[in-house]
SEMAR-218161 format. One record per residue (C-alpha): residue in one letter; z, x, y. Coordinates in Angstrom, 1 decimal. Each point is the difference from the previous one (the first is absolute). Last residue first. Example, Ala and Ser with C-alpha at 12.3 -4.5 7.8 and 13.67 -1.06 7.14 Angstrom:
# residues 2
R  type      pz      px      py
R     s     7.1    13.7    -1.1
R     a     0.7    -1.4    -3.4
//
This chain:
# residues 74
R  type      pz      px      py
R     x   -28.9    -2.9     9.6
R     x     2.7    -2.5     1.3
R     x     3.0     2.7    -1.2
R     x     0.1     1.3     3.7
R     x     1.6    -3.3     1.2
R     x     3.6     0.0    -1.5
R     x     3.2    -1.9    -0.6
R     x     1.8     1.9    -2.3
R     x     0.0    -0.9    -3.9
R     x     3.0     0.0    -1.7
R     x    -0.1    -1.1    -3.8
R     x     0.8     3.7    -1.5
R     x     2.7     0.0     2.7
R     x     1.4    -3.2    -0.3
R     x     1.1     0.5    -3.8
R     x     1.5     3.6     0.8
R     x     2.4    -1.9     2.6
R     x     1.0    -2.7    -2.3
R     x     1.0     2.6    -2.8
R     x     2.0     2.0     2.5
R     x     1.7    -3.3     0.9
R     x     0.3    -0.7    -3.8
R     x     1.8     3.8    -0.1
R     x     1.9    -0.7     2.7
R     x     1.5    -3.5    -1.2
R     x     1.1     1.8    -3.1
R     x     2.1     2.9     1.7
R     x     1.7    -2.8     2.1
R     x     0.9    -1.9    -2.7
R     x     1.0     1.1    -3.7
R     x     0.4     4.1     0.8
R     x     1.2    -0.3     3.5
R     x     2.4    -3.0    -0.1
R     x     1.7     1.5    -3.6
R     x    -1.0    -0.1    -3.8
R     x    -1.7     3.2     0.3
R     x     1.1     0.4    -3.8
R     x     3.5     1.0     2.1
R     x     0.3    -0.4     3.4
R     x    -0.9     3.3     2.6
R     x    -3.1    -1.7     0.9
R     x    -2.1     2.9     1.3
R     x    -3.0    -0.1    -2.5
R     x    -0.7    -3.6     0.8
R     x    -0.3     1.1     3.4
R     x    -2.2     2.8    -0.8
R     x    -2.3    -2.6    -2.0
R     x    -0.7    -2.0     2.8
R     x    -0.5     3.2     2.2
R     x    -2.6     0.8    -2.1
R     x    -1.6    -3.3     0.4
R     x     0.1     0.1     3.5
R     x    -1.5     3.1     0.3
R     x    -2.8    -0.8    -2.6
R     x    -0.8    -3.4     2.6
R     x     0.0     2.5     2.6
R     x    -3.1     2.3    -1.7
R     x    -1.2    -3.4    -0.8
R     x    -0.3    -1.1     3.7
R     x    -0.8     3.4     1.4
R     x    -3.2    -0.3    -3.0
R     x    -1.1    -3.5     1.4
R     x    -0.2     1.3     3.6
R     x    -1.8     2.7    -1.0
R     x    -2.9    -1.5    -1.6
R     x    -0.5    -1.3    -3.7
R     x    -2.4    -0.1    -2.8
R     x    -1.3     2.9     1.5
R     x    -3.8    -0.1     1.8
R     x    -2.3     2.8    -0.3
R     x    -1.9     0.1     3.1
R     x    -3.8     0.9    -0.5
R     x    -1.6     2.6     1.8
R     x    -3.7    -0.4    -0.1
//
């Protein structure tokens, strides 16, 4: 008998989070770069922020991604 062992996850969902990490890296590079002081300045307060939630967003659809397949009917 050779049994599969089935992962929680399959690629697709781990090149989603492995993008989703990206993002949220760059997020906080961004909020790294504002030049203001306290980061009080467009990159630290807004864009940097809405990266990191986008990030966020991105790791949430990954772990509930499921791809459209037929080979998991067993």
């Amino acid at each position: 008998m050779s049994e599969k062992r089935k992962l929680a996850f399959n690629k697709a969902n781990y090149i989603i989070m492995i993008t989703g990490v990206v993002v949220l890296a760059l997020g906080f590079i961004i909020m790294t770069m504002d030049t203001e002081p306290y980061g009080f300045g467009f990159l630290g307060l807004t864009l940097g922020p809405i990266v990191v939630m986008l990030g966020f967003i991105i790791q949430f659809v990954a772990i509930f991604y499921k791809p459209k397949s037929n080979s998991d009917t067993e």
